[in-house]
C-alpha positions as CSV (number, residue, x, y, z in Angstrom):
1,X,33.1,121.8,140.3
2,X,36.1,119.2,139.1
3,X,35.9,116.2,139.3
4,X,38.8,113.7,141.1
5,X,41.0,111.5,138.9
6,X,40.8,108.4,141.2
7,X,42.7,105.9,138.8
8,X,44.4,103.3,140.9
9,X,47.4,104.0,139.1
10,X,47.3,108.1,139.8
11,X,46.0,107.4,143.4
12,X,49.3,104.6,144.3
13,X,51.8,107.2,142.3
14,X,50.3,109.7,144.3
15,X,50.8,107.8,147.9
16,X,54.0,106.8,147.3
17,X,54.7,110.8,146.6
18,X,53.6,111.3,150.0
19,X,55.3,108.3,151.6
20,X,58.7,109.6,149.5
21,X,58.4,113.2,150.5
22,X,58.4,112.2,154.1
23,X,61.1,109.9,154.0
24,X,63.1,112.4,152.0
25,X,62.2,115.1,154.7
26,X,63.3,112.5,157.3
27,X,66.5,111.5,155.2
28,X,68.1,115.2,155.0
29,X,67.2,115.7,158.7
30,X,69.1,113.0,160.0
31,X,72.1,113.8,157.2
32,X,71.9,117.6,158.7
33,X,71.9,116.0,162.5
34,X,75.2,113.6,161.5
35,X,76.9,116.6,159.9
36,X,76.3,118.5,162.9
37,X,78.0,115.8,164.8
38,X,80.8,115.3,162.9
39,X,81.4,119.1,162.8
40,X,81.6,119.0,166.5
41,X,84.3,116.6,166.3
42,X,82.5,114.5,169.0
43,X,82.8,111.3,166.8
44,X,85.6,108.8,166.2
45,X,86.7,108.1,162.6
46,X,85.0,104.6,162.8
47,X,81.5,106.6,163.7
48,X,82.4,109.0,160.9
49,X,82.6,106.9,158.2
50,X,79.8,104.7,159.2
51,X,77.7,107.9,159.3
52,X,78.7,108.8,155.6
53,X,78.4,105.3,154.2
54,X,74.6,105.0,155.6
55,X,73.7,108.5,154.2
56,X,74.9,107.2,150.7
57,X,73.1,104.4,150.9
58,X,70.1,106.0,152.4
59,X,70.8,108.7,149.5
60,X,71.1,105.7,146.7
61,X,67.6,103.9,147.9
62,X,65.9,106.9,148.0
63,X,67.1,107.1,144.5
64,X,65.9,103.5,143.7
65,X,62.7,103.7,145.3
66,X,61.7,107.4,143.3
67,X,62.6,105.3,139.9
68,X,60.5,102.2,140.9
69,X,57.6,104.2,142.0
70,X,58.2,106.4,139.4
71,X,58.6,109.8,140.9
72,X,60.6,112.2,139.9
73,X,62.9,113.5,143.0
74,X,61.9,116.8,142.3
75,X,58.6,115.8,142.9
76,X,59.1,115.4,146.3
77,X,59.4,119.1,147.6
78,X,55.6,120.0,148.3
79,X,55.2,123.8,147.6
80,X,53.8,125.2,150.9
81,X,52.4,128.5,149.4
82,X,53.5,131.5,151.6
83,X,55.7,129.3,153.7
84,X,57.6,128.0,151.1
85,X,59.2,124.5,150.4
86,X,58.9,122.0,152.4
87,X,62.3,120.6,151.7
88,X,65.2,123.3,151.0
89,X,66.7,123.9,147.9
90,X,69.8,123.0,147.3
């Protein structure tokens, strides 16, 4: 039997993993959902740019968060075994 590594610094790296991975999930959702919408052409230009200027910001604190937590982005897809990635590869 092994044993855990419960060092505080493994175990808050390790949460804010887990808190990243599910923002990250949640971040390419909504960029998928606001792509879909602007494909549709159901937006006005105003609504379009305001959608891609919050997804590069969204993109660029998700960036700044990984580096203060220190996590790599890559990090963040969770292998699921037989069901794959959690997160798609780009």
């Amino acid at each position: 039997m092994s044993r855990l590594d419960l060092e505080p610094e493994t175990v808050e790296r390790d949460l804010a993993t887990l808190v990243l991975t599910v923002v990250e999930l949640l971040r390419q959702l909504m960029e998928r959902q606001a792509l879909r919408r602007v494909e549709e052409g159901g937006l006005t230009e105003e609504q379009e740019e305001r959608i891609g200027l919050t997804l590069m910001l969204l993109e660029e604190r998700m960036a700044e968060l990984c580096d203060r937590h220190g996590v790599d982005p890559s990090d963040l897809n969770l292998d699921l075994g037989p069901l794959g990635t959690l997160l798609p590869r780009d």
